[in-house]
DRENTORKOL-3810 file (N, C-alpha, C; in nm, 4 decimals):
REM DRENTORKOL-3810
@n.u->13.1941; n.v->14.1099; n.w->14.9291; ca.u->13.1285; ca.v->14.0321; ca.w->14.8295; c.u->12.9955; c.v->14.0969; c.w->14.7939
@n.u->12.9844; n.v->14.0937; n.w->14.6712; ca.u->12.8364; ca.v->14.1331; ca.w->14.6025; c.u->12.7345; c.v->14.0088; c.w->14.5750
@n.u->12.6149; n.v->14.0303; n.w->14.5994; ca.u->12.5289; ca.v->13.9674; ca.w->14.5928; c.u->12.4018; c.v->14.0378; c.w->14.4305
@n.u->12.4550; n.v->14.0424; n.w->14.2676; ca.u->12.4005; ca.v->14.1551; ca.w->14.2475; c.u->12.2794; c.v->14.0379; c.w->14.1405
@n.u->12.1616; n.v->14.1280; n.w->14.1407; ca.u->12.0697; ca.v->14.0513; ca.w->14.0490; c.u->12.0926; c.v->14.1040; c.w->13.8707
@n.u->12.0599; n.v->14.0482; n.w->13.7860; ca.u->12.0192; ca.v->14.0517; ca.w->13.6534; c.u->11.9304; c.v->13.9435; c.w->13.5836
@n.u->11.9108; n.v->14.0121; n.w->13.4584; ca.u->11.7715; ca.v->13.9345; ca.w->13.3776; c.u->11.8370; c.v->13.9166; c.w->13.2431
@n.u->11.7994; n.v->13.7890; n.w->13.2682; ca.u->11.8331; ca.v->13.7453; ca.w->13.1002; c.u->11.7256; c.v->13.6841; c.w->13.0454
@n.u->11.6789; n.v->13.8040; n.w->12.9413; ca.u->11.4960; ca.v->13.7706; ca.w->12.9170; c.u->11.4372; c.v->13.8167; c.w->13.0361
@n.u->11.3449; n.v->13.7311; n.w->13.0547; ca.u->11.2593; ca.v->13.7255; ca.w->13.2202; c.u->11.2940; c.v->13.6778; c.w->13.3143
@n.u->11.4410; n.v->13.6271; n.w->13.2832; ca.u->11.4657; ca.v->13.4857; ca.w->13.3861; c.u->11.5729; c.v->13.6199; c.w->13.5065
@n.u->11.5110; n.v->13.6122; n.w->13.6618; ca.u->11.6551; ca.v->13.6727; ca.w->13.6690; c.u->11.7283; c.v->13.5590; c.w->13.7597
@n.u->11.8802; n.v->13.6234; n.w->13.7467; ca.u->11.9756; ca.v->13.5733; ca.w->13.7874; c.u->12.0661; c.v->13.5788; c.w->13.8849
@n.u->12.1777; n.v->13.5792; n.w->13.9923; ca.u->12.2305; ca.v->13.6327; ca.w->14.0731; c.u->12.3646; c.v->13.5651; c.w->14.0336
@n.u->12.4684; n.v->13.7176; n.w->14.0276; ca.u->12.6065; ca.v->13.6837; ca.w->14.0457; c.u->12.6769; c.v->13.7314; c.w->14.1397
@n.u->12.7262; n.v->13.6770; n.w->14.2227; ca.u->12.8076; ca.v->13.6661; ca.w->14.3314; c.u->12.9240; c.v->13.7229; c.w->14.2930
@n.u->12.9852; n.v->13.7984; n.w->14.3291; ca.u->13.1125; ca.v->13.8475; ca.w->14.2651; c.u->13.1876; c.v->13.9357; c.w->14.3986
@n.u->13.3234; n.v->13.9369; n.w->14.3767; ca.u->13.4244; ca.v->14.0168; ca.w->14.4618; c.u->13.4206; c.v->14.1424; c.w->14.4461
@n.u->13.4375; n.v->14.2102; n.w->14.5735; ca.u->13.4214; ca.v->14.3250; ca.w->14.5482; c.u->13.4903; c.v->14.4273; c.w->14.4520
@n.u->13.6457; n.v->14.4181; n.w->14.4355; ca.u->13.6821; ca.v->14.4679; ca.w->14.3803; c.u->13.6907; c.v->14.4773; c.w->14.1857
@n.u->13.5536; n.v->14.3523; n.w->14.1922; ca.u->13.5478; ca.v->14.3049; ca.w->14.0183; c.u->13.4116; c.v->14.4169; c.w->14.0030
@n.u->13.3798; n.v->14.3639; n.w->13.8617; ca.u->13.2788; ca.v->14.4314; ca.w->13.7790; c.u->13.2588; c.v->14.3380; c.w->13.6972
@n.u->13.0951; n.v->14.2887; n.w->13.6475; ca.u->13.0075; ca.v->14.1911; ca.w->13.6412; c.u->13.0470; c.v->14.2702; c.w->13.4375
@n.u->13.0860; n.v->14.1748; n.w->13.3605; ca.u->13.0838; ca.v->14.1764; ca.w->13.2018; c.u->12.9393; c.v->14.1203; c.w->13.1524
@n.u->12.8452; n.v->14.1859; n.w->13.1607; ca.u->12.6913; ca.v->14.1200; ca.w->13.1021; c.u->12.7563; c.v->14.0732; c.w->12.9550
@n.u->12.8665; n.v->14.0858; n.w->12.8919; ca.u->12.8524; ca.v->14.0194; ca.w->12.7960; c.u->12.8893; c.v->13.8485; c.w->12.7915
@n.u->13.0088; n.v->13.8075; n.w->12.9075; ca.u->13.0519; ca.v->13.7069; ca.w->12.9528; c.u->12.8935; c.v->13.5897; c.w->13.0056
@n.u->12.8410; n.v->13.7058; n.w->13.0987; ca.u->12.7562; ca.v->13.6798; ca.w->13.1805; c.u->12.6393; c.v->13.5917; c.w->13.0628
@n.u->12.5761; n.v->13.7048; n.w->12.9878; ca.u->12.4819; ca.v->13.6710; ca.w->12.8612; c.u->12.5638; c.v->13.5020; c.w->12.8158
@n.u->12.7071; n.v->13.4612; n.w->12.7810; ca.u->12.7083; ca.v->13.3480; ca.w->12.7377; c.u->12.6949; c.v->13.2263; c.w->12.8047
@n.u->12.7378; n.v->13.2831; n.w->12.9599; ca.u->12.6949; ca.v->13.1307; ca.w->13.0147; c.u->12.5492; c.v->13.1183; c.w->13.1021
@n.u->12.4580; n.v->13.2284; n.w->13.0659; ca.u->12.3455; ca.v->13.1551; ca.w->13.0161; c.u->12.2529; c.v->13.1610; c.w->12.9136
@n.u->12.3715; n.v->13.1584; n.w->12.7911; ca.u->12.2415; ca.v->13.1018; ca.w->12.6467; c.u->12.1923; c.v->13.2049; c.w->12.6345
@n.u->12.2129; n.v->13.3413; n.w->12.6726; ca.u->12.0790; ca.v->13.4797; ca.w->12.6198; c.u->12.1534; c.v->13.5343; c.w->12.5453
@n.u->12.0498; n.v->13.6176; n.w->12.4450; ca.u->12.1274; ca.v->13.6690; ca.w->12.4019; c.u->12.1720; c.v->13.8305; c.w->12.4406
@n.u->12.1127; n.v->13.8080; n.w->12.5868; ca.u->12.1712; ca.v->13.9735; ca.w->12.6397; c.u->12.1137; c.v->13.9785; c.w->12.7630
@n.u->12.2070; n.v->14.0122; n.w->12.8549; ca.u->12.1916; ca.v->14.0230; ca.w->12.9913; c.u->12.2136; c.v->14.1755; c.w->13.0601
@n.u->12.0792; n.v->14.2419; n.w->13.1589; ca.u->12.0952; ca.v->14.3114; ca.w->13.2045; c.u->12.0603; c.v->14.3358; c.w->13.3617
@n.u->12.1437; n.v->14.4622; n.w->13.3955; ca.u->12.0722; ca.v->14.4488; ca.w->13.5676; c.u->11.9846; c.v->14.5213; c.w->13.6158
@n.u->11.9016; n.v->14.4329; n.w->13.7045; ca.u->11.7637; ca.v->14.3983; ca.w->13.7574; c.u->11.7419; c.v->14.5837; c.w->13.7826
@n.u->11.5961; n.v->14.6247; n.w->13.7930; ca.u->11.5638; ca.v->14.7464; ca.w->13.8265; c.u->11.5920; c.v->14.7177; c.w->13.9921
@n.u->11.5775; n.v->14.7954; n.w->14.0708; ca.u->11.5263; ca.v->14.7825; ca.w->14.2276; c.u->11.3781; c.v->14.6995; c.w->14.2270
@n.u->11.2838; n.v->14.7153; n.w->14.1716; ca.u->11.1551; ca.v->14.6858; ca.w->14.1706; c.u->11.1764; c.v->14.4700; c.w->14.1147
@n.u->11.2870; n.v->14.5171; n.w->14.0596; ca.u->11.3128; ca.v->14.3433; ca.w->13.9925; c.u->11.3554; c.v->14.2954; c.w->14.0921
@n.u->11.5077; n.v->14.3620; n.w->14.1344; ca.u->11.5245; ca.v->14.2907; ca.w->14.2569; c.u->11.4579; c.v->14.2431; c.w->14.3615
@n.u->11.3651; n.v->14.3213; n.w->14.4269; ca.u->11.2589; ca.v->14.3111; ca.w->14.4971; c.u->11.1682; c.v->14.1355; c.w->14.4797
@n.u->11.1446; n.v->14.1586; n.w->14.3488; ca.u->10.9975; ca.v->14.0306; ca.w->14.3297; c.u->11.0958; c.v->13.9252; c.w->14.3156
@n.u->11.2272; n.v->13.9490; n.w->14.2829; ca.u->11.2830; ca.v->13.7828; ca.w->14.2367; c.u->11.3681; c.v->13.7374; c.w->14.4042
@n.u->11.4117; n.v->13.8449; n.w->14.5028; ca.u->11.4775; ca.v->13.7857; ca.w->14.5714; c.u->11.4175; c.v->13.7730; c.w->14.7276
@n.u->11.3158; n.v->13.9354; n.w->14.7376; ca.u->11.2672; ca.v->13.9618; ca.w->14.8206; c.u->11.3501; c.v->14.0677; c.w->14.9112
@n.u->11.4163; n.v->14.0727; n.w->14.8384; ca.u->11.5179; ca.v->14.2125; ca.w->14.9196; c.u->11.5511; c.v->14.2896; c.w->14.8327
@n.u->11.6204; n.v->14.4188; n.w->14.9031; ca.u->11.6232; ca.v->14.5341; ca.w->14.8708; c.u->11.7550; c.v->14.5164; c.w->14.8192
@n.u->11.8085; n.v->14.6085; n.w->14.7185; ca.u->11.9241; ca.v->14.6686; ca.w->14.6561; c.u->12.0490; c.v->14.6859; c.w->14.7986
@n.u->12.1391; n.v->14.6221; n.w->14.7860; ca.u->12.2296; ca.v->14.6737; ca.w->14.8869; c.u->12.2033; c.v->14.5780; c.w->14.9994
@n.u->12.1115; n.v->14.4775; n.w->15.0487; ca.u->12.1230; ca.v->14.4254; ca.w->15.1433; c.u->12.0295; c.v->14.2442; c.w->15.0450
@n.u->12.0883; n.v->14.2069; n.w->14.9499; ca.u->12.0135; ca.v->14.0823; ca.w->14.8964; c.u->12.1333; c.v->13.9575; c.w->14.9576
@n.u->12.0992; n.v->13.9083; n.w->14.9586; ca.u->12.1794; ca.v->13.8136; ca.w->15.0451; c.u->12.1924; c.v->13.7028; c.w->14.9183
@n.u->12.3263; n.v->13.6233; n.w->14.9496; ca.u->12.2975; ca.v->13.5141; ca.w->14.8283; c.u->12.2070; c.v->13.3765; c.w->14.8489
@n.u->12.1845; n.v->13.3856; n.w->14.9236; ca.u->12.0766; ca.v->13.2615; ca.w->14.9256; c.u->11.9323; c.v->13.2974; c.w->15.0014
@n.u->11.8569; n.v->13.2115; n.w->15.0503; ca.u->11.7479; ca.v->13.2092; ca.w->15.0821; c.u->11.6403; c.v->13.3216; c.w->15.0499
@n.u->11.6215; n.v->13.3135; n.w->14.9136; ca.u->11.5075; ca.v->13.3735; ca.w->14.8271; c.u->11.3899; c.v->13.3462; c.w->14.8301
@n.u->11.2998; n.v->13.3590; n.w->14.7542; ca.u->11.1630; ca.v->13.2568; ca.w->14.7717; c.u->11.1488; c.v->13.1710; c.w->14.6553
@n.u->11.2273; n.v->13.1797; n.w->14.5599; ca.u->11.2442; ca.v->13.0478; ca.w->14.4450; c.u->11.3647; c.v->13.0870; c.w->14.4345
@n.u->11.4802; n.v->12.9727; n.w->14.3703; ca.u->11.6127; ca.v->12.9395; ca.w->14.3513; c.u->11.6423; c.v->13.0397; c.w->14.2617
@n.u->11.7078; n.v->13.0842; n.w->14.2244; ca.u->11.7814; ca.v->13.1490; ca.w->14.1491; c.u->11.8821; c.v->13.1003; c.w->14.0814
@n.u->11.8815; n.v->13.0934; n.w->13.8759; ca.u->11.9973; ca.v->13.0491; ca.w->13.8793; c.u->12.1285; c.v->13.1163; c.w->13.9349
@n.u->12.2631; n.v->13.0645; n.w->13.9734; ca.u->12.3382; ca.v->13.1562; ca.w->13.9973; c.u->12.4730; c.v->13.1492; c.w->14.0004
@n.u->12.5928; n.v->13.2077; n.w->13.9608; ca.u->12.6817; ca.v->13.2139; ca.w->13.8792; c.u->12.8072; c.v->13.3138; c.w->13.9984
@n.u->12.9070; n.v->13.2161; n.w->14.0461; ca.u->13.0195; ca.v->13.2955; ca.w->14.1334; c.u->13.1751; c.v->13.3157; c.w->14.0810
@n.u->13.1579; n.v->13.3941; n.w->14.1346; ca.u->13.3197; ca.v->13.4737; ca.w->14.0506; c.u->13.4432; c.v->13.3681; c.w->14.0879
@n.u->13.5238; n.v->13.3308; n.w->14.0359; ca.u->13.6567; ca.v->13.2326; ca.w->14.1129; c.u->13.7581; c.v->13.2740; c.w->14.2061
@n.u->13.7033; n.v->13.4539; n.w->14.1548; ca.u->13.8226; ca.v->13.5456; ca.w->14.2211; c.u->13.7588; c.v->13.5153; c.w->14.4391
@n.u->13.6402; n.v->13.5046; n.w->14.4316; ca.u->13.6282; ca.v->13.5112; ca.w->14.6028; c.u->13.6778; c.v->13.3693; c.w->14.6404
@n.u->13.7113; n.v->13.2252; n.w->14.5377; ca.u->13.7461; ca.v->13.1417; ca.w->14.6203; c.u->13.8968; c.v->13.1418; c.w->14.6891
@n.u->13.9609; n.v->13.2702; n.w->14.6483; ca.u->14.1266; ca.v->13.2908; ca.w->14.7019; c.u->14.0789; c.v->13.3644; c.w->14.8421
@n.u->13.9775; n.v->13.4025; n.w->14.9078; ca.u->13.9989; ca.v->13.3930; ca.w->15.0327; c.u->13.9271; c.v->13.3293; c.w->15.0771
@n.u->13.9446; n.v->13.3073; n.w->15.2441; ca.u->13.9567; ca.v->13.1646; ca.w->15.3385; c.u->13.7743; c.v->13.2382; c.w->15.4049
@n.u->13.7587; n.v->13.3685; n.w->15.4004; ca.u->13.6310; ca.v->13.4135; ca.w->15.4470; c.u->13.5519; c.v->13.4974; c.w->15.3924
@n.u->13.4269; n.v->13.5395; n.w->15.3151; ca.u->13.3898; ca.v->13.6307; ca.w->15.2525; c.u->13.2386; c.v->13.7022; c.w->15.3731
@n.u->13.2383; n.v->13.8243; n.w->15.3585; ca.u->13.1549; ca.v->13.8483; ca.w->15.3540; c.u->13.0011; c.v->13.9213; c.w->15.2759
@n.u->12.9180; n.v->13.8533; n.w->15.3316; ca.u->12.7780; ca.v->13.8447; ca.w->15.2401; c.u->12.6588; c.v->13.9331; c.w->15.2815
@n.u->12.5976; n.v->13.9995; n.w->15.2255; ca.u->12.4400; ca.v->14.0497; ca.w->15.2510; c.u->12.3737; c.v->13.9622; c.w->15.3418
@n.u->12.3176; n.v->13.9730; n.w->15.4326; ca.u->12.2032; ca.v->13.9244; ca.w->15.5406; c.u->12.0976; c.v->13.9927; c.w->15.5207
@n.u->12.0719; n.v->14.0553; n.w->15.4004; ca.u->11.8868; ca.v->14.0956; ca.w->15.4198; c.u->11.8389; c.v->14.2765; c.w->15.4217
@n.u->11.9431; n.v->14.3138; n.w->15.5084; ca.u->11.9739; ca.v->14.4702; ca.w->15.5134; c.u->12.0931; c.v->14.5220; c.w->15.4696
@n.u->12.0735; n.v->14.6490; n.w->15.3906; ca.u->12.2197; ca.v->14.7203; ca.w->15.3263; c.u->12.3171; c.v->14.7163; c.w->15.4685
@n.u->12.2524; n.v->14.6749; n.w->15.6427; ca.u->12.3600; ca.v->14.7280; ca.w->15.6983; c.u->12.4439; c.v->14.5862; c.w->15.8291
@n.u->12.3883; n.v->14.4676; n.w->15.7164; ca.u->12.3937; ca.v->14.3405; ca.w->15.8169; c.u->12.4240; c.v->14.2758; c.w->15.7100
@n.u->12.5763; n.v->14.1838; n.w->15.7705; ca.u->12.6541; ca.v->14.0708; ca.w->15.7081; c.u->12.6669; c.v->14.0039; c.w->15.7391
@n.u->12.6939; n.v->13.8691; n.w->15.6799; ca.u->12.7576; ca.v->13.7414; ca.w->15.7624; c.u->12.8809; c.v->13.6579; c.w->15.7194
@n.u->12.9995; n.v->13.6555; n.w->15.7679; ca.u->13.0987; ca.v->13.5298; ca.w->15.7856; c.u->13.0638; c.v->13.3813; c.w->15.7043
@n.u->13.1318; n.v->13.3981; n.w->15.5727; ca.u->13.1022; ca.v->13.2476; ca.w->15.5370; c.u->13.2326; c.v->13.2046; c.w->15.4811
@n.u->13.2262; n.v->13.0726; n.w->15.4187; ca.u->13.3570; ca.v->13.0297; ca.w->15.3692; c.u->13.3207; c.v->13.0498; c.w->15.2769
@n.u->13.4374; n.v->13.0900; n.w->15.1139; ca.u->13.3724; ca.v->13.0818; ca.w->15.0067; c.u->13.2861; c.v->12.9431; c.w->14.9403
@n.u->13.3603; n.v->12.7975; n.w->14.9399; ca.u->13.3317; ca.v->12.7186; ca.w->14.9038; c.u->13.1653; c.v->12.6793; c.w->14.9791
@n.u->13.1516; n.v->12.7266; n.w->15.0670; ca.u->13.0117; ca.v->12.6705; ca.w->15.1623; c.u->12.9115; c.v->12.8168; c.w->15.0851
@n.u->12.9829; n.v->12.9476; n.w->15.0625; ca.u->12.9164; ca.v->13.0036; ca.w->14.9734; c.u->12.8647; c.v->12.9356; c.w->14.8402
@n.u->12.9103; n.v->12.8789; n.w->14.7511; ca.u->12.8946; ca.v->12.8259; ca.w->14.6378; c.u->12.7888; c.v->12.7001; c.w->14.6007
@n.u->12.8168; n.v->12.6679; n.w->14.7540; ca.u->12.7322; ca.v->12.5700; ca.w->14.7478; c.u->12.5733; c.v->12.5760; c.w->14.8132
@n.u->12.5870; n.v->12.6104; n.w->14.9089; ca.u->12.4019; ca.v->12.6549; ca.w->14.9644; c.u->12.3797; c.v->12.7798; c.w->14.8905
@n.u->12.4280; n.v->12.8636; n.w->14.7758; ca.u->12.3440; ca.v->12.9443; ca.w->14.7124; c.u->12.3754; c.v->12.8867; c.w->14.5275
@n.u->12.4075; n.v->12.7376; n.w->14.5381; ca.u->12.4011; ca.v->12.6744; ca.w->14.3944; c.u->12.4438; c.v->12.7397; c.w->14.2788
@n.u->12.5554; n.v->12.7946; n.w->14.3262; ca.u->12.6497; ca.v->12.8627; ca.w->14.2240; c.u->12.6939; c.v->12.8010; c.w->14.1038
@n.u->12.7381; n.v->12.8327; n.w->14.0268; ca.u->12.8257; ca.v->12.7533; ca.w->13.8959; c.u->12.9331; c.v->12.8636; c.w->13.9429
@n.u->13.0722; n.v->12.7970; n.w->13.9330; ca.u->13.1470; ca.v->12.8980; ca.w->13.9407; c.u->13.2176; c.v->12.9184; c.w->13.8017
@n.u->13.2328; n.v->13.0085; n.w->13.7403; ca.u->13.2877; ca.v->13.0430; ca.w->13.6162; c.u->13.3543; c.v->13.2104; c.w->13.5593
@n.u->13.3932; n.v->13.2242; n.w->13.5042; ca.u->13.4401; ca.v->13.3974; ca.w->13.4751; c.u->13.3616; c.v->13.4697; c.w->13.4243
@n.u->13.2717; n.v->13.5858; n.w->13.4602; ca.u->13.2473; ca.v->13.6438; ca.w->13.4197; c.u->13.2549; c.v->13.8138; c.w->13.4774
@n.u->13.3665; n.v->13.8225; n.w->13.5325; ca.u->13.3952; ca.v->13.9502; ca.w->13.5761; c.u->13.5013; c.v->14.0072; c.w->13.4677
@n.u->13.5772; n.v->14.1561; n.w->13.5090; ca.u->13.7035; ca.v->14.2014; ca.w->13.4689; c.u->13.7017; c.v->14.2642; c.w->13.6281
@n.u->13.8524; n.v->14.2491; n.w->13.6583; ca.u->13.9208; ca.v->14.3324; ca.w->13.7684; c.u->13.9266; c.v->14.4846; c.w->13.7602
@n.u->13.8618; n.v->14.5651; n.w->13.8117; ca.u->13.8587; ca.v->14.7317; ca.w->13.8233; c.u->14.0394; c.v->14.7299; c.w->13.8739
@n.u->14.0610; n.v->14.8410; n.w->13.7561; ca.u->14.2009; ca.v->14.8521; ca.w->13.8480; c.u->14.2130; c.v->14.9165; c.w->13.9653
@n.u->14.3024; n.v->14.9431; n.w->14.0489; ca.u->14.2933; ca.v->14.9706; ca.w->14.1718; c.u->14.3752; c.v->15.1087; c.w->14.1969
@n.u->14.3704; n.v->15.1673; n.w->14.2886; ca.u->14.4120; ca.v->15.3092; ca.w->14.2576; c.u->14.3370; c.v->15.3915; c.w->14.2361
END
């Protein structure tokens, strides 16, 4: 599971997404009202979540984040998530994901084909 930031305007955002997807900023841009969504520098990531690129965890930030989860991670029973460092994860359920990091869950990925 990805934990990845973007900005729509100033506002940024976090989408939660499966690994094997890829985040459509154009999907993304409609369900929240911008008219264009992009992703966060390292330096963005940093001030909005408090972590680094590769290890942002989906919850416990220092202000809420709005934030937006893929439907594709609720088909498995366990995901794993960022803990803070690119090299530390943790065991969650998806649905207990969705909810302590105040997800909306909705589509805004496409599936990378595989191969």
């Amino acid at each position: 599971m990805k934990s990845l930031v973007f900005l729509a305007g100033d506002e940024p955002m976090l989408a939660l997404t499966s690994g094997r997807n890829r985040v459509d900023t154009a999907k993304l841009a409609v369900l929240c009202g911008a008219p264009d969504v992009r992703k966060a520098t390292a330096e963005e990531v940093r001030a909005a979540t408090g972590y680094a690129i590769g290890g942002t965890p989906p919850f416990g930030h220092p202000a809420p984040l709005r934030c937006f989860g893929d439907p594709d991670l609720l088909g498995f029973d366990i995901v794993w998530a960022a803990a803070g460092t690119p090299d530390s994860v943790f065991p969650i359920d998806p649905d207990g994901l969705m909810r302590l990091a105040g997800a909306r869950v909705a589509p805004f990925t496409e599936t990378r084909p595989s191969g």
